[in-house]
N, C-alpha and C positions, 0 to 999 in steps of 0.2 A: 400921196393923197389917201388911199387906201386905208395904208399904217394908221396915218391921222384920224380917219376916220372911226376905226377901229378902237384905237388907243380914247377916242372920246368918247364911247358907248361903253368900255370899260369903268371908266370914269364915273360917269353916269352910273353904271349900275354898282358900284360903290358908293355912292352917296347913297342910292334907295337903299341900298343893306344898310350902310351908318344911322339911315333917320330910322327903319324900321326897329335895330337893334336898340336904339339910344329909347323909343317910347317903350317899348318889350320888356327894356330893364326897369321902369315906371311902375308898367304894370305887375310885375311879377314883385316886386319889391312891395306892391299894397294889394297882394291877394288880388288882381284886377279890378279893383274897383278903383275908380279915376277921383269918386268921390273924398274918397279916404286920403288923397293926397293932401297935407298942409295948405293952405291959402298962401300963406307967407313964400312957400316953393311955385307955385303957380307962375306969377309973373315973369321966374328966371327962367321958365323953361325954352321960350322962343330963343333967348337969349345963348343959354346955355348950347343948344342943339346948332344955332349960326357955329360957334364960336368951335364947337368940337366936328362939324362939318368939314368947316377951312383948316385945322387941326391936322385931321387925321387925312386928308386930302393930301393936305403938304407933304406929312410923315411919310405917306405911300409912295408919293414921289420920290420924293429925298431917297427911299428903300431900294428907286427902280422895279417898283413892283410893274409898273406898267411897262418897261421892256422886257421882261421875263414874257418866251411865249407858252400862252396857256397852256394849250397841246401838250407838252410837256411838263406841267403842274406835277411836281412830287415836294419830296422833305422841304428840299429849301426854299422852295416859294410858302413853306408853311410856317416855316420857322421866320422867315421875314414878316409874316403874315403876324405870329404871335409877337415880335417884339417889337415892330411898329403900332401895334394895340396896346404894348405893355407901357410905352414909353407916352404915345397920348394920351390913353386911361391912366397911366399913373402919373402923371401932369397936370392931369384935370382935377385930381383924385388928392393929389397936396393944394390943390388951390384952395377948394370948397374946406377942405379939413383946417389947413392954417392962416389961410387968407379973408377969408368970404362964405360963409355958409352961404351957398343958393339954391346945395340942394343935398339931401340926405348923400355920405358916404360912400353909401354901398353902390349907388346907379351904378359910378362907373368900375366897381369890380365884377358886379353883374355885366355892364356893354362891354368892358373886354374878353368872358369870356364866351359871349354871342356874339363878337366882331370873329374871335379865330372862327368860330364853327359856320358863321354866315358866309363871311369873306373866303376863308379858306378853303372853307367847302363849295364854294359856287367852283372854284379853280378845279378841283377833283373832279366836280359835275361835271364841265366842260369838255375834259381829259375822259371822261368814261365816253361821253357823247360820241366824240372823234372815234373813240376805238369797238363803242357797239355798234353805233348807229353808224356814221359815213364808211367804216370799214368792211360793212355787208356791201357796197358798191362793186367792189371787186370779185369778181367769180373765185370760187373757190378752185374750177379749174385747171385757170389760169396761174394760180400761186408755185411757184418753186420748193419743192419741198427740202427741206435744210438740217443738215447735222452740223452741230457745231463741236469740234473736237478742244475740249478744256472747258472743265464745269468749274473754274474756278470763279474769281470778281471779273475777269476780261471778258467770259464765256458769258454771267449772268448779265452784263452791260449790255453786249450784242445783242443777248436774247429780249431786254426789253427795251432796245433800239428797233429792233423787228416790229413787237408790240406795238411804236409808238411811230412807225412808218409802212401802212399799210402799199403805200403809194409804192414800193420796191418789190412788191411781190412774192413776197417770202412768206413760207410757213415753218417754224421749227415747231418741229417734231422728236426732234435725238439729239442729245446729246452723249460726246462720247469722252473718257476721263481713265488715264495710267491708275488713277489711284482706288485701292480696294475699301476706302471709306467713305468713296462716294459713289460708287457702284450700285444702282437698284435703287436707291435714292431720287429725288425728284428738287431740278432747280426750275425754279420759277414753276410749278406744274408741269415743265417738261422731264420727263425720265432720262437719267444717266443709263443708260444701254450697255455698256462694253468699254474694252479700253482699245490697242494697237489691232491686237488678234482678232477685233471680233467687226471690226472694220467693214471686212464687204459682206458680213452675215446680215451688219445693222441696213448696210446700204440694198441687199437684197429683200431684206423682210420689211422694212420701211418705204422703198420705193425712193429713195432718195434722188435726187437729182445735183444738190452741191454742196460739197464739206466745207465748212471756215475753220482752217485753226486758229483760235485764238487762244494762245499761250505765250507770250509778248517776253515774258523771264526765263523760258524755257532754253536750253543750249541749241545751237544751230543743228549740233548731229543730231538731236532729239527731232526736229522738227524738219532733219533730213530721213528717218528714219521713219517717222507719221505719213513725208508726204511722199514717200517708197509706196507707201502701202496703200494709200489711195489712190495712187496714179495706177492700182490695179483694177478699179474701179470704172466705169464709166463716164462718174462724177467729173465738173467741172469743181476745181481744188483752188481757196482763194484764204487770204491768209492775213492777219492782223502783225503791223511790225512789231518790231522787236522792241524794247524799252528803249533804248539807246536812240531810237528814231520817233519814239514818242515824249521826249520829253518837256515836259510843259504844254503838254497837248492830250486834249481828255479823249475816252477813246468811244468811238463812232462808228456807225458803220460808211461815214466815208473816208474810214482810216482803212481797211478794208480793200485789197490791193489781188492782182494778182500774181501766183509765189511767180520770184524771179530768181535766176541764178545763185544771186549774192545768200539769198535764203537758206540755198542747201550745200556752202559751202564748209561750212564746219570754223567759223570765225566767231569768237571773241571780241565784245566790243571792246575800244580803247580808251583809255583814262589817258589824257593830258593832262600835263602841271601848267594850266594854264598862266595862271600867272609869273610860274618864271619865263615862259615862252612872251609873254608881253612883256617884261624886264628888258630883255635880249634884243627885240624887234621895235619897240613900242619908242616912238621920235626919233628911230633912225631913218634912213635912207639906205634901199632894200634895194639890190639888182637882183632880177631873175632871166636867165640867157633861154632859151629858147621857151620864153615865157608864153607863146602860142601854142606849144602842145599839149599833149595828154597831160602829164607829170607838171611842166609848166606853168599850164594856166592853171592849175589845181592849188601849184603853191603860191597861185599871184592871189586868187581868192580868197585863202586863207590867211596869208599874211597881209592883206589888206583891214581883213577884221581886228587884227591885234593894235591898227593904232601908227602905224609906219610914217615919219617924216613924210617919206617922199619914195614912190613905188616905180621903177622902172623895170620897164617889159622889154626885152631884146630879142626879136626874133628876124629869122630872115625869110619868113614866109607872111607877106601883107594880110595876108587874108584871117586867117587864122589870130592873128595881133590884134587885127580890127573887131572881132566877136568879144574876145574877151574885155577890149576896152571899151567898149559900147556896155557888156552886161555890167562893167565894175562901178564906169560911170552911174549908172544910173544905179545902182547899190549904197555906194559909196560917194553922192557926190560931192564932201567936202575932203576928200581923199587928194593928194596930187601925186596923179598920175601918168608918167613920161612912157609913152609909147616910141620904140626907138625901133628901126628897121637898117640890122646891121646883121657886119657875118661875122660870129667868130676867128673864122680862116683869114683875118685882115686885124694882125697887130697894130697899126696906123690909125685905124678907124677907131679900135677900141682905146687905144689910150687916148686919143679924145676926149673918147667917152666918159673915162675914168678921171682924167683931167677937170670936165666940166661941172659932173655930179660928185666926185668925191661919195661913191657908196662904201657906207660902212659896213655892208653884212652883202656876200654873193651866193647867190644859191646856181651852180652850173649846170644845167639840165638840156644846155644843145646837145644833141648828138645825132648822130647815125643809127640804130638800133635792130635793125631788123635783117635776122640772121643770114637767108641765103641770097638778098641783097646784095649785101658786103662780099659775101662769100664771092660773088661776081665782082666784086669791086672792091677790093681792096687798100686800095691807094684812096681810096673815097673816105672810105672809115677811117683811115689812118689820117688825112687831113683836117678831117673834121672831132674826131671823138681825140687825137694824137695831141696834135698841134694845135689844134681851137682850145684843148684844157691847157695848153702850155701857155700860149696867149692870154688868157684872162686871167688865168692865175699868175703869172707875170705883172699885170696890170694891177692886180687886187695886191701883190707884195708892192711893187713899186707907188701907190698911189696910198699906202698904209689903212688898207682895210680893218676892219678889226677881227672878222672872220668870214673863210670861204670855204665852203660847203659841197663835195662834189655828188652829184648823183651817179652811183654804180651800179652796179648787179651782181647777182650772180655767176653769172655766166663767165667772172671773170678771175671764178676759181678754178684753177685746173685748166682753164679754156680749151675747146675744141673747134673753136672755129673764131676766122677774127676780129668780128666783134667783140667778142668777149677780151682775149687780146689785150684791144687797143683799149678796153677801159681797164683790164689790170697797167696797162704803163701810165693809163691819167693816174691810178693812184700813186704808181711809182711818182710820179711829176708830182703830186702835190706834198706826198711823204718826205721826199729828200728836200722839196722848197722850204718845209714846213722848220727843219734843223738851222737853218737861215735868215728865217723870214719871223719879224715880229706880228705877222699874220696867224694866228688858228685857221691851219686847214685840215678838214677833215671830209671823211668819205661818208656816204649808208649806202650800204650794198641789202638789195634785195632781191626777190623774184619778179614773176608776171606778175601785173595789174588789170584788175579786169577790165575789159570795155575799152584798152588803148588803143591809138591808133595802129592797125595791122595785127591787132591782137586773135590769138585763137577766138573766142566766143563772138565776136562780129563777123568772121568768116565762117563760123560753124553755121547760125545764124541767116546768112546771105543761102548757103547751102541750102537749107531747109526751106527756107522760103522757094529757089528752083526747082524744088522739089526734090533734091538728093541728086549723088551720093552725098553723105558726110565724110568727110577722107581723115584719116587717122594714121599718122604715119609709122603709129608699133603698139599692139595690143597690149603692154607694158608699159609704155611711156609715160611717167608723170612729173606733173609739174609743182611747186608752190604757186599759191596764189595770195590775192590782198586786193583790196577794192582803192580807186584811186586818191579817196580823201583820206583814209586810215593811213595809207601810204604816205601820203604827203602829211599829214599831220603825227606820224613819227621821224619824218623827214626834219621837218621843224622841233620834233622836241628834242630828238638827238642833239643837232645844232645848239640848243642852249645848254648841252653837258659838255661841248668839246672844247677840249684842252690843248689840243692842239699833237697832232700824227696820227690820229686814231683811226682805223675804220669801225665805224659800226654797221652791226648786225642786227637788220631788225626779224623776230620771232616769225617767220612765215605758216605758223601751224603748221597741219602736216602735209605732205604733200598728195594732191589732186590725182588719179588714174585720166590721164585726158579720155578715154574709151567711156569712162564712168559718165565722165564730165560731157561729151557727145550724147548718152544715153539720154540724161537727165535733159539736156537741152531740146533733143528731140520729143521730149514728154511735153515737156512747159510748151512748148508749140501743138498739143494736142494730136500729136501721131505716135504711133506705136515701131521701136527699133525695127530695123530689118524685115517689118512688114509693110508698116506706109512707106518710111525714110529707109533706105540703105545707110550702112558703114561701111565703107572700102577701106582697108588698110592698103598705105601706097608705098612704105617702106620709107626707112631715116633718111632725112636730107643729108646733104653734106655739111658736115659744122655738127649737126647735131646730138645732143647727148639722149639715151635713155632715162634720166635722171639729175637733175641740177644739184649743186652745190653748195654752201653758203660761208665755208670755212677753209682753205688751206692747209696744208698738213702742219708748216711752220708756224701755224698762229693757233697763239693761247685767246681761249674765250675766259672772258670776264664777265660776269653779272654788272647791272648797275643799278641804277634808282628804282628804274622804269623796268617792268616784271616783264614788256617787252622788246626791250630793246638793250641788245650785248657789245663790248665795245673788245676785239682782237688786239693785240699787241701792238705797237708800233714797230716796224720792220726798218732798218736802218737801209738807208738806197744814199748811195754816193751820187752829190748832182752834180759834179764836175765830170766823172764818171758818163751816168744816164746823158747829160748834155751832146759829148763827142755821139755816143751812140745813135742819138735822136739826130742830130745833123749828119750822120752817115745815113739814118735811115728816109730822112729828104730829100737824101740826092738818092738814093735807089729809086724810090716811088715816081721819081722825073726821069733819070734815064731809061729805065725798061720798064715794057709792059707785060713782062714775064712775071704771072702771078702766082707764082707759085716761087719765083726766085722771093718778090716782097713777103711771101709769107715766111720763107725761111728764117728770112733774118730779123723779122718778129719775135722768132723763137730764140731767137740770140739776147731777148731782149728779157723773154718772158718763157725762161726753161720748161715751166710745166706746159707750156703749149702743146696740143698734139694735131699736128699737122695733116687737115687730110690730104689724102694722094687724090 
């Protein structure tokens, strides 16, 4: 009601501008003398003034000029303003001239160009109102005082989002800029100060209280390397995304976040060939196996957007099933999507499965994953990441898939403990199926993902929030990382290159200092290392590497389309061979609970293994 209200006093005071403007051009047109007007013009004037009321009324509608809010009144509402003036002044303006003399020519190039300056200008008047007059409401105080680091288009947005929101609190004061040609310089009336170096000189001599970087195209280490240097600061540090996350979306200050991990991890965003990836996907019938977890639900998500016949989720944890099919539902609700609560470790169930839905594409992502777990439990890992890949890939050769898809790891190069293992023999199992089988099966082996289930940074995390220690188990230690949708969405795009034996490699950047990655996380929580939070180093687990992997000695890297994503050799594995072995190593797992006997004969399986004692 408000709106409405509003929106009809606008109205209203457009029409006073239209009638004052429409007599104005009268006047000026006869020297102000009303006398001097033709007799003959006289009569049409009521006429004319109806007719160009309801006219330009409509026009300004039609423009949306009346959704546009004033407060914000700049170019565009001006340039709507000029050619909703141009187009009924020059409509009115061929009538009189080739139709109808009613009334001299010129009025209406005169009223339009007293409609932009009336009309246009009350919208400015408005917009100044809001920011001289209602903006002295707020104590000066009270304001935040603000350096915004990047004096670029991102930097000058924010700075007169600020302007045009006093209701936030902010004062910018500084801006701060790498570049020596904008240095000493002034955007918007505020001065460019300094660039990296001169950081907490700006933040000491100005008083500052919080930095924004907005540099949205800038590289991650760049804006790892800014927000190093403010977190020396006192400053609370808050940060505009990255292009990649702004896309199709203009940018605000409630784009305007604050920095999270992903920020300073030194990532690249990722190009998809979209449209081969919906070629691939798009009216099939898609299984995803343990489509309730981390990796899982990520790729039921995304391969829901591309267009899928018919989506099946198979997991054996209800709970976790039930979230993602409740969000996709209501995402996607002309989507069909088969929610299925099964265990890979049961061939029986699954051919069923495969029986009923006939899936044309399988992405395998049940497993076991989580290193000193396993480590405890061996025969667990091996029934599940072993035999659960032997089973469904089974299933996917027997029921003529057209392609299936294993998710790997790293870890399951060189392995040192046996998770990693038990996914280099899934790829053994799908390698040698693959020589057999008019299936395309292929592998992508990666690293960590951030934010997974049991993952490093939700434990670091939980840590900090108790208040520390942080434990770090080797001042050395580091990892690859990859955020769970890039992950999964090179997941998918590999898939539409395979030809079937491949594993692919996707580009992990470079890898992570976890000690680093503890530092940094302890900041973004607003404490200081080893003064607020402790780091404890607790020493390697078992299984554990100082350092991960992503290639084999044996395997040639190959480039491919995709600048990141590499595809290894295919490795010849005898499956008549692998088979005897695997059924020897089912009956170990069942008769003894000597785990260290089942891990040996892992190593029969998978030479490079190194066994801990």
């Amino acid at each position: 009601m408000k709106q409405r209200i509003k929106t009809g006093l606008f109205v209203l005071s457009d029409t006073v501008l239209v009638v004052v403007s429409f007599f104005l051009a009268y006047l000026i047109r006869f020297d102000f003398e009303y006398e001097s007007i033709p007799k003959n013009f006289v009569p049409h004037i009521s006429i004319l003034l109806g007719i160009t009321i309801i006219l330009k009324i409509s026009v300004f509608i039609l423009f949306k000029l009346y959704r546009s809010l004033w407060r914000y009144a700049g170019i565009y509402e001006l340039v709507s303003v000029f050619l909703a003036s141009a187009i009924t002044n020059g409509a009115m303006f061929a009538y009189i001239a080739f139709v109808d003399r009613l009334a001299p020519r010129s009025i209406f190039v005169i009223t339009g160009m007293i409609d932009v300056f009336f009309i246009g200008g009350s919208r400015l008047v408005y917009r100044l109102y809001r920011r001289l007059v209602l903006g002295r409401v707020i104590k000066v105080d009270n304001l935040k005082r603000v350096a915004i680091f990047g004096a670029g288009d991102a930097g000058a947005m924010i700075a007169k989002e600020i302007e045009l929101h006093p209701e936030m609190r902010y004062k910018l004061v500084a801006f701060l800029d790498d570049s020596d040609d904008k240095k000493g310089r002034k955007v918007n009336g505020i001065p460019v100060l300094g660039g990296i170096e001169d950081i907490e000189d700006v933040v000491d001599s100005k008083n500052i209280d919080e930095i924004i970087i907005a540099i949205p195209s800038a590289k991650p280490a760049i804006i790892n390397n800014i927000y190093e240097r403010c977190s020396k600061t006192d400053c609370k540090v808050k940060i505009l995304p990255s292009m990649s996350q702004l896309i199709n979306e203009t940018i605000s200050l409630q784009k305007i976040k604050d920095v999270d991990i992903e920020d300073l991890l030194g990532r690249e965003p990722i190009m998809a060939n979209l449209e081969e990836i919906a070629q691939y996907l798009g009216g099939k019938v898609v299984l995803v196996t343990g489509g309730g977890g981390s990796i899982g639900s990520e790729l039921c998500r995304q391969i829901a957007s591309y267009g899928p016949r018919k989506l099946l989720m198979l997991d054996n944890y209800e709970n976790n099933l039930y979230d993602i099919l409740n969000e996709l539902t209501k995402k996607y609700p002309e989507l069909d999507l088969v929610p299925i609560i099964a265990n890979v470790r049961e061939m029986n169930r699954l051919d069923e499965i495969f029986a009923e839905y006939k899936p044309n594409i399988v992405f395998h992502a049940a497993a076991h994953k989580h290193v000193p777990l396993m480590e405890s439990h061996p025969e667990e890992a091996i029934k599940n990441n072993v035999f659960g890949t032997w089973n469904v890939a089974h299933c996917a050769d027997k029921h003529q898939a057209e392609r299936f898809v294993l998710i790997s790891t790293d870890k399951a190069v060189n392995p040192t403990n046996v998770m990693g293992a038990t996914k280099r023999i899934a790829e053994m199992i799908i390698q040698s199926l693959n020589e057999k089988s008019k299936t395309e099966f292929v592998a992508v082996r990666f690293g960590n993902v951030l934010g997974s289930n049991g993952s490093v940074i939700p434990l670091f995390k939980k840590q900090i929030e108790q208040g520390g220690p942080v434990t770090v188990t080797h001042p050395d230690i580091t990892r690859f990382f990859m955020t769970i949708p890039e992950a999964v969405q090179l997941v998918i795009q590999a898939g539409s290159m395979a030809q079937g034996g491949e594993i692919f490699v996707l580009d992990m950047g470079q890898p992570v200092k976890i000690m680093d990655l503890a530092r940094n996380l302890i900041r973004l929580s607003g404490f200081e290392p080893n003064e607020d939070i402790d780091i404890e180093i607790t020493g390697l687990r078992p299984g554990e590497k100082l350092y991960e992997e992503l290639l084999m000695n044996e395997e040639g890297l190959k480039a491919t389309k995709h600048n990141k994503i590499f595809v290894a050799k295919p490795l010849h594995t005898d499956y008549e061979l692998l088979k005897r072995e695997l059924e020897h190593l089912s009956t170990t797992i069942y008769k003894t609970a000597d785990h260290q006997e089942i891990k040996e004969y892992v190593k029969v399986l998978v030479p490079t293994y190194k066994v801990a004692q």
